[in-house]
N, CA, C and O atoms as CSV, one atom per row, in Angstrom:
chain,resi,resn,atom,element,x,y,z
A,1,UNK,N,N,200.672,40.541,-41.735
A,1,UNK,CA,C,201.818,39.744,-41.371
A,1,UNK,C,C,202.567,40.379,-40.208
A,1,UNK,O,O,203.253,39.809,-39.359
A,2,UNK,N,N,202.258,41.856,-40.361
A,2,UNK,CA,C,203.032,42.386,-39.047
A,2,UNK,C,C,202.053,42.608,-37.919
A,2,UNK,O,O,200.847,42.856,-37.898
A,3,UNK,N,N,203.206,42.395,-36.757
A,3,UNK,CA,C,202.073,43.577,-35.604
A,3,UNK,C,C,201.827,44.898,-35.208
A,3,UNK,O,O,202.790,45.665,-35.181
A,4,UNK,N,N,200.741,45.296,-34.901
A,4,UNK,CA,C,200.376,46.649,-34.902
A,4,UNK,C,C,201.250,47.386,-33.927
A,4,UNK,O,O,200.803,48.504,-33.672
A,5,UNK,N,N,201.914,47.204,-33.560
A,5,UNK,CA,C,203.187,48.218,-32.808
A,5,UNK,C,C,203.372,49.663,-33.716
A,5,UNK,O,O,203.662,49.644,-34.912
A,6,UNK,N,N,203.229,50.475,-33.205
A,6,UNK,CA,C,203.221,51.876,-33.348
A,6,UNK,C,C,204.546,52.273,-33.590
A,6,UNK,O,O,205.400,52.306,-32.705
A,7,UNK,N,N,204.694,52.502,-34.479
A,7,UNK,CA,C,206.614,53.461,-34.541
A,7,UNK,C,C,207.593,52.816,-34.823
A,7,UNK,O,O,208.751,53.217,-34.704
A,8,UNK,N,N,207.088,51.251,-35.417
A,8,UNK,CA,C,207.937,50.640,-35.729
A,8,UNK,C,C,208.030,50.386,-37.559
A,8,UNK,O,O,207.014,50.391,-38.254
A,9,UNK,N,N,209.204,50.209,-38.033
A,9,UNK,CA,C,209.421,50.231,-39.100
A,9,UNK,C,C,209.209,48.803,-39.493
A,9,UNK,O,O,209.194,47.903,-38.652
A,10,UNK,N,N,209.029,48.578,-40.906
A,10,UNK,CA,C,208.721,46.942,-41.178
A,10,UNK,C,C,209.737,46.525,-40.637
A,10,UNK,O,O,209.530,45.556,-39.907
A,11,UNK,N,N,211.434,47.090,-40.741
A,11,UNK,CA,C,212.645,46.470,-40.529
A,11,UNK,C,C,212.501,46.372,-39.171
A,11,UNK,O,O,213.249,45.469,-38.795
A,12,UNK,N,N,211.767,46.969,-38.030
A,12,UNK,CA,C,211.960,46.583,-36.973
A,12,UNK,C,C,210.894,45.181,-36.458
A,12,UNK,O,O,210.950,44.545,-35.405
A,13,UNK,N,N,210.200,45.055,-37.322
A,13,UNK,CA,C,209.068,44.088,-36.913
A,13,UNK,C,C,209.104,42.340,-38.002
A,13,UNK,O,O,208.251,41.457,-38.095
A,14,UNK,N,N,210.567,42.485,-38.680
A,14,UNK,CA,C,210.953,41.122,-39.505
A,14,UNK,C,C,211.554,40.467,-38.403
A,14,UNK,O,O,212.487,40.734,-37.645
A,15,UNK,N,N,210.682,39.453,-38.543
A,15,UNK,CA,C,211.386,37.706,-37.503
A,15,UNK,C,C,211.726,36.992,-38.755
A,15,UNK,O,O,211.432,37.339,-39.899
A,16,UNK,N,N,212.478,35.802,-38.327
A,16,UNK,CA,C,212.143,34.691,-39.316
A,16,UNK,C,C,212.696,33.677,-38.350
A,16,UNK,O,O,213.729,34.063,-37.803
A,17,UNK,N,N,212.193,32.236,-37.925
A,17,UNK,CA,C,212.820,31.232,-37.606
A,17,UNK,C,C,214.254,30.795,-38.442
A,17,UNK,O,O,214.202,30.664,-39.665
A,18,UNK,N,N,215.374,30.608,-37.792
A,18,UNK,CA,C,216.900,30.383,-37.987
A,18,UNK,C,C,216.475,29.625,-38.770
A,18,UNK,O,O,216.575,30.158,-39.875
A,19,UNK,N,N,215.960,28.468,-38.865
A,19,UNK,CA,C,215.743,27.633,-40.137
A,19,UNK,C,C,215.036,27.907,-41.533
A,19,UNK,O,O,215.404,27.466,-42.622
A,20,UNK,N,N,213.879,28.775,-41.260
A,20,UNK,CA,C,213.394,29.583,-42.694
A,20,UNK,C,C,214.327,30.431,-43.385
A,20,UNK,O,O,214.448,30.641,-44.592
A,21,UNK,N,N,215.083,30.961,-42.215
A,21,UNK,CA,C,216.003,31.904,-43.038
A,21,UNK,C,C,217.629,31.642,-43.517
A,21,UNK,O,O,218.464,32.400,-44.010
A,22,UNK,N,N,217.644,31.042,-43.357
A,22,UNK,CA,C,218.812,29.732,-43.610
A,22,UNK,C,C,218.331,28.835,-44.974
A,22,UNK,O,O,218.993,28.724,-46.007
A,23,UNK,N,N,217.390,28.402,-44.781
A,23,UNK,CA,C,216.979,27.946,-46.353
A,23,UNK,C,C,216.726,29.060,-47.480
A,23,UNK,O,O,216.874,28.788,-48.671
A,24,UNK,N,N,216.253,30.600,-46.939
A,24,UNK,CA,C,216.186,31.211,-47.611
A,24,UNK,C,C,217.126,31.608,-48.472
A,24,UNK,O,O,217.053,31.791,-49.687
A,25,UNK,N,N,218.300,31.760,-47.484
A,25,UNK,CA,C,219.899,32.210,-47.641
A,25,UNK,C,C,220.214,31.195,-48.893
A,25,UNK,O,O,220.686,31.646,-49.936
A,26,UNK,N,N,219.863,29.493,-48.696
A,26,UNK,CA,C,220.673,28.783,-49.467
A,26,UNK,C,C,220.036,28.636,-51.246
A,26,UNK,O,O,220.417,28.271,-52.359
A,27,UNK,N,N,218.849,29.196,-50.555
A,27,UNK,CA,C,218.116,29.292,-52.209
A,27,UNK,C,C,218.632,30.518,-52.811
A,27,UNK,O,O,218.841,30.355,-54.013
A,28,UNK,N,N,218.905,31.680,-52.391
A,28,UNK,CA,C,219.518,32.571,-52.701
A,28,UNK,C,C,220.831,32.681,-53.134
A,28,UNK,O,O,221.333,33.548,-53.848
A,29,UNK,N,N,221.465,31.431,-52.475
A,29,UNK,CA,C,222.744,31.471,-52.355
A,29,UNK,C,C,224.139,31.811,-51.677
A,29,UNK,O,O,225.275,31.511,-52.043
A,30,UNK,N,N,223.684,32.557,-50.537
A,30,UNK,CA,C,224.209,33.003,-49.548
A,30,UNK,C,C,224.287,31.873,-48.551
A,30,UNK,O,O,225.108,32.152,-47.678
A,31,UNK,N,N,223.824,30.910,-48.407
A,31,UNK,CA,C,224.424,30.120,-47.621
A,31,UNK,C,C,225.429,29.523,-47.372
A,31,UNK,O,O,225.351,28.955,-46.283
A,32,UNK,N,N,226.226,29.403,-47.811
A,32,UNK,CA,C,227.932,28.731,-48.175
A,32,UNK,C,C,228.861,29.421,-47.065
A,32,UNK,O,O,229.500,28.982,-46.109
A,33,UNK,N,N,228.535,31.453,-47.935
A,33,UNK,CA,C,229.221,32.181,-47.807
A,33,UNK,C,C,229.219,32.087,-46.373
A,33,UNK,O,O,230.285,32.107,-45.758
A,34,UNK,N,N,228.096,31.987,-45.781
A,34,UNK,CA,C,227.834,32.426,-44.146
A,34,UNK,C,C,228.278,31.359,-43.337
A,34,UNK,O,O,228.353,31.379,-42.108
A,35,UNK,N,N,228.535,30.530,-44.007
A,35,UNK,CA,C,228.519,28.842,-43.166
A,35,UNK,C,C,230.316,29.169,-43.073
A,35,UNK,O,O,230.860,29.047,-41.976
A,36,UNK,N,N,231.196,29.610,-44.385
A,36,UNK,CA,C,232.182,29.732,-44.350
A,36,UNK,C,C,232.732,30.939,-43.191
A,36,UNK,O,O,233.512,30.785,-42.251
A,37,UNK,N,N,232.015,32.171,-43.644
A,37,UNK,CA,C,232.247,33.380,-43.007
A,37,UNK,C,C,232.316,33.007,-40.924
A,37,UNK,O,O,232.901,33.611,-40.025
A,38,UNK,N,N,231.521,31.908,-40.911
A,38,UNK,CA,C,231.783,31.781,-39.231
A,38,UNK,C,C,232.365,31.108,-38.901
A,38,UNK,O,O,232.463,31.067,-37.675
A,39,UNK,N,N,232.966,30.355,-39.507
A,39,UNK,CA,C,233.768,28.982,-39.578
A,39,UNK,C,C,235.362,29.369,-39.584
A,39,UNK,O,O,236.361,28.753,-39.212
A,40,UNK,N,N,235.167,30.604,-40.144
A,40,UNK,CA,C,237.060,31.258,-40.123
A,40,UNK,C,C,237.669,31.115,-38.937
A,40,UNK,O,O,237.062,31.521,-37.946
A,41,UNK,N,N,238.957,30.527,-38.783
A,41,UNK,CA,C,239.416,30.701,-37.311
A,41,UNK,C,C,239.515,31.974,-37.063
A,41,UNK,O,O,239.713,32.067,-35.851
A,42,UNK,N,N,239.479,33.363,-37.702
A,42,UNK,CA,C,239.517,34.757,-37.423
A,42,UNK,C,C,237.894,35.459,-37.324
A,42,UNK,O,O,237.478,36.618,-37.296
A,43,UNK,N,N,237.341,34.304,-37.294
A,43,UNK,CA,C,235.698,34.435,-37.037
A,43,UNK,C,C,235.320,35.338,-35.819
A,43,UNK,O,O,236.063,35.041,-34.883
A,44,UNK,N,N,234.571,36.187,-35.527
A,44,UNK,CA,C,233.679,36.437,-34.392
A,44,UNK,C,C,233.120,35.526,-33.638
A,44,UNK,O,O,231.907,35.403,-33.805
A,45,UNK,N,N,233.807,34.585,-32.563
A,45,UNK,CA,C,233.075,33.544,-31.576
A,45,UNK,C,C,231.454,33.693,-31.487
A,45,UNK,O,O,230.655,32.805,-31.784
A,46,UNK,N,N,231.152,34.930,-31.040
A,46,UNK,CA,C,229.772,35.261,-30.588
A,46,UNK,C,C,229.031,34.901,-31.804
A,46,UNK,O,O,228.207,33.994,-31.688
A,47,UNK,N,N,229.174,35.420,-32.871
A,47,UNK,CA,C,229.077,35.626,-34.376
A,47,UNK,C,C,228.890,34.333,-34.823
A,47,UNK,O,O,227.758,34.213,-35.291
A,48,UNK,N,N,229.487,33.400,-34.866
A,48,UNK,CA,C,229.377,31.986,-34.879
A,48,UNK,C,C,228.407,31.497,-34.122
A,48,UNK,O,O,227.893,30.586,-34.770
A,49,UNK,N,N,227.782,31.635,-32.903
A,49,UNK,CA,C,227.433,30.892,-31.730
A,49,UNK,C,C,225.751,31.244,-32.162
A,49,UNK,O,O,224.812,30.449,-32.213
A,50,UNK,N,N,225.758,32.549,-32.411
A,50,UNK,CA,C,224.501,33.436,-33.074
A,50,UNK,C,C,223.843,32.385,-34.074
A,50,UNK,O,O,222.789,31.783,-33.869
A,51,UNK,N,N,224.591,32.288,-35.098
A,51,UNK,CA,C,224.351,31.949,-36.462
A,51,UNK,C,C,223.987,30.715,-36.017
A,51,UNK,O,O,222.778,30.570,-35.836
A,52,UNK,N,N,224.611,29.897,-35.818
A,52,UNK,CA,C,224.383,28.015,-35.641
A,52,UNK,C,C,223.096,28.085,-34.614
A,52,UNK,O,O,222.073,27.465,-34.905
A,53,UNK,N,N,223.164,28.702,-33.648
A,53,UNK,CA,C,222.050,28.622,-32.403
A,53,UNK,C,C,220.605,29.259,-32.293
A,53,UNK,O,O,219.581,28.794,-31.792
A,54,UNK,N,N,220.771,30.097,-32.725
A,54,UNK,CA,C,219.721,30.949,-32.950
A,54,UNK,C,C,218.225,30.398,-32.788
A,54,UNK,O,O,218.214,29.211,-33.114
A,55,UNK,N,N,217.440,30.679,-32.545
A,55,UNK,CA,C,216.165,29.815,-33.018
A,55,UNK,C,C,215.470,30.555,-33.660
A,55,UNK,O,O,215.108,29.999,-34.697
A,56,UNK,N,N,214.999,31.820,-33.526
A,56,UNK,CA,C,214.660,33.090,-34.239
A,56,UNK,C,C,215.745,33.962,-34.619
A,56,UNK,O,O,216.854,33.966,-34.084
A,57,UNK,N,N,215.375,34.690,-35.556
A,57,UNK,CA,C,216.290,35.713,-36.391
A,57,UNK,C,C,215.257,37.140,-36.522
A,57,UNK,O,O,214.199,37.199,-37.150
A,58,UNK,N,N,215.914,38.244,-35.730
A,58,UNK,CA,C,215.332,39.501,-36.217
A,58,UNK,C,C,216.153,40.245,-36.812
A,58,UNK,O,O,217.382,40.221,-36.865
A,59,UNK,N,N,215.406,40.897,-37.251
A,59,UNK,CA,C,216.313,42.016,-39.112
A,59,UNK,C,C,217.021,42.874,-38.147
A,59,UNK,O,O,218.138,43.014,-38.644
A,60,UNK,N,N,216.972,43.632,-36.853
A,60,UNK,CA,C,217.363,44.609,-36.242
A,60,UNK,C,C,218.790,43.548,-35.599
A,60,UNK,O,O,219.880,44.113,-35.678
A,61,UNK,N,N,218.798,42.722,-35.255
A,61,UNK,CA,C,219.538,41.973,-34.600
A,61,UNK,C,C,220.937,42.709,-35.276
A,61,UNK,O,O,220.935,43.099,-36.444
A,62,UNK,N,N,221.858,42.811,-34.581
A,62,UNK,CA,C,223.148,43.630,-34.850
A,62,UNK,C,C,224.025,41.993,-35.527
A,62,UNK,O,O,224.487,42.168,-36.654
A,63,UNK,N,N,224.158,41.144,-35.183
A,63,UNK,CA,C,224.857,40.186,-35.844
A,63,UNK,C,C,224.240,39.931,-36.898
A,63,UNK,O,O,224.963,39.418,-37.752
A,64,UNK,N,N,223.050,40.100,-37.230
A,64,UNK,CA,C,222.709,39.691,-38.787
A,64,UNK,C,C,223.020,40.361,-39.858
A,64,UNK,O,O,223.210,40.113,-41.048
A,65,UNK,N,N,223.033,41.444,-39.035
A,65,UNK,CA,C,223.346,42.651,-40.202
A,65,UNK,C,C,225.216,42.449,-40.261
A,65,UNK,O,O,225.871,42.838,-41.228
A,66,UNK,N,N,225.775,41.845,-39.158
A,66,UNK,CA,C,227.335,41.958,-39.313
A,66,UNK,C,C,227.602,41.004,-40.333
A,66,UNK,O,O,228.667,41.030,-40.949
A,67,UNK,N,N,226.505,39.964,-40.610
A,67,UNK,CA,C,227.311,38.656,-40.947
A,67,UNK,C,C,226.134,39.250,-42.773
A,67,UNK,O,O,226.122,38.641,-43.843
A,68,UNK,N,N,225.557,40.220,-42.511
A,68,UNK,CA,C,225.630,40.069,-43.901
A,68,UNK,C,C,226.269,40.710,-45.140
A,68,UNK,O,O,226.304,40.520,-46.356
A,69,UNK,N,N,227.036,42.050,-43.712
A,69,UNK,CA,C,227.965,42.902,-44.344
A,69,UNK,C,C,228.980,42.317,-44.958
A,69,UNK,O,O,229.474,42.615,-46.046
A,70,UNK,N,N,229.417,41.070,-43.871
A,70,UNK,CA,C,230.390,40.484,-44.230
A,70,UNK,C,C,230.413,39.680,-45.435
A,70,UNK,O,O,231.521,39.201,-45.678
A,71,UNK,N,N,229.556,39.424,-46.193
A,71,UNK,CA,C,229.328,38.385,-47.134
A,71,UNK,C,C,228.517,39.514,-48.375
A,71,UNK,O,O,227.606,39.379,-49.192
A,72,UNK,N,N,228.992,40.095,-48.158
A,72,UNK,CA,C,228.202,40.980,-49.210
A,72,UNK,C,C,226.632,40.548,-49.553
A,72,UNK,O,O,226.274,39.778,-50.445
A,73,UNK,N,N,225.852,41.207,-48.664
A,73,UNK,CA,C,224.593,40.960,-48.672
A,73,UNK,C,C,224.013,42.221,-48.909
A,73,UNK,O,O,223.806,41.582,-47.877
A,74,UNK,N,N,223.664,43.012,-49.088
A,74,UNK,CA,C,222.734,44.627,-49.079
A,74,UNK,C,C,221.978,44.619,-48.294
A,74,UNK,O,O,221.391,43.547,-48.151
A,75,UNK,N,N,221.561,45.842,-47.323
A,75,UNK,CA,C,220.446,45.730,-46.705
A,75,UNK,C,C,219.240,45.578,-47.421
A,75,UNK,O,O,218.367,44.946,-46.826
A,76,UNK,N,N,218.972,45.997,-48.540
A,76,UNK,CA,C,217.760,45.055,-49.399
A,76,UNK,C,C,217.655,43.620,-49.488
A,76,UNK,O,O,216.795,42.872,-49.024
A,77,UNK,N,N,218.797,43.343,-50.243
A,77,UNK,CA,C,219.016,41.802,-50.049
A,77,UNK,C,C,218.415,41.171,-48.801
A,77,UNK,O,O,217.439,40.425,-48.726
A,78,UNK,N,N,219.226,41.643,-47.817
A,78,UNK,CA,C,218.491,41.015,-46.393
A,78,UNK,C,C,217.548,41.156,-46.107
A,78,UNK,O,O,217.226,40.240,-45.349
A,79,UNK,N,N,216.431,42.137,-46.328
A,79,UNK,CA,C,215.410,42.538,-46.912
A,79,UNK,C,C,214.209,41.354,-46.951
A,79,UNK,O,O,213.270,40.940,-46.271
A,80,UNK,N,N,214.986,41.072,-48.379
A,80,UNK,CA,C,214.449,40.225,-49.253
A,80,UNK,C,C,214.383,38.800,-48.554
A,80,UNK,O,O,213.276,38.264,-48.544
A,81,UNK,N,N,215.407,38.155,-47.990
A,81,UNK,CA,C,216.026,37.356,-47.477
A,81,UNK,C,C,214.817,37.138,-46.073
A,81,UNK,O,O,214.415,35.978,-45.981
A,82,UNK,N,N,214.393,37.869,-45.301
A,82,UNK,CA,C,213.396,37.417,-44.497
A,82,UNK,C,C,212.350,37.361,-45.175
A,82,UNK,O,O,211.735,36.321,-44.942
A,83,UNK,N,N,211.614,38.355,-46.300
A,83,UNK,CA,C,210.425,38.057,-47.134
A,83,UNK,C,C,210.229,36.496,-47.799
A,83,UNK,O,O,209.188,35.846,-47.893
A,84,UNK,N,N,211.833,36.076,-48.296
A,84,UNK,CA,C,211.648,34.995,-48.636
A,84,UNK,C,C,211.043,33.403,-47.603
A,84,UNK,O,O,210.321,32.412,-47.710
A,85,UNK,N,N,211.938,34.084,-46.667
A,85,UNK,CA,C,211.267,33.139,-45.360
A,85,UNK,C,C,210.296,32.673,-45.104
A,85,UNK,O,O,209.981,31.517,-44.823
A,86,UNK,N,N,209.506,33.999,-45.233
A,86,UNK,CA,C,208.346,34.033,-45.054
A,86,UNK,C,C,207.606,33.036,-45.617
A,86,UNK,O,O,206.630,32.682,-44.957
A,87,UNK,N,N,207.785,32.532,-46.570
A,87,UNK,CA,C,207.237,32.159,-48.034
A,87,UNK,C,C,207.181,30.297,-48.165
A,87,UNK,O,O,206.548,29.520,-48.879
A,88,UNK,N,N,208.547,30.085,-46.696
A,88,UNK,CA,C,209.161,29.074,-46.714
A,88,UNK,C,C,207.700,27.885,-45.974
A,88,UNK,O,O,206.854,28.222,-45.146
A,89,UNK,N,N,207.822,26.821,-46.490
A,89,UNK,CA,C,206.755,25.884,-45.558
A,89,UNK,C,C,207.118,24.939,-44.721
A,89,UNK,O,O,206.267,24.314,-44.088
């Protein structure tokens, strides 16, 4: 499932299309939270613009990891959260 890139950690080599991982989120349940979390008028603009636009999602991506801190996600969780993607058809 991954590519052979040398020196990279699985966490550096998780994609998921914005839409696999967005359904993943909502089967999980985290989707609400995140839909709410960017939607705050005290929101991160960029942070927002990320989330809705995106077309791909990587695990290293610094806003994914912000928006999952923010919502209480674990870095396992998120983890999990692209594995589930994966999975998605």
């Amino acid at each position: 499932m991954f590519g052979e890139e040398k020196g990279l950690t699985e966490r550096d080599r998780m994609i998921a299309t914005s839409t696999k991982f967005k359904l993943a989120m909502a089967r999980a349940g985290f989707y609400e939270a995140a839909v709410n979390a960017v939607s705050e008028k005290s929101s991160d603009v960029e942070l927002a613009i990320r989330f809705q636009n995106s077309i791909n999602i990587n695990r290293t991506d610094p806003w994914i990891n912000d928006l999952a801190e923010r919502i209480g996600i674990s870095p396992e969780q998120l983890d999990e959260l692209f594995r589930a993607s994966w999975e998605i058809e």
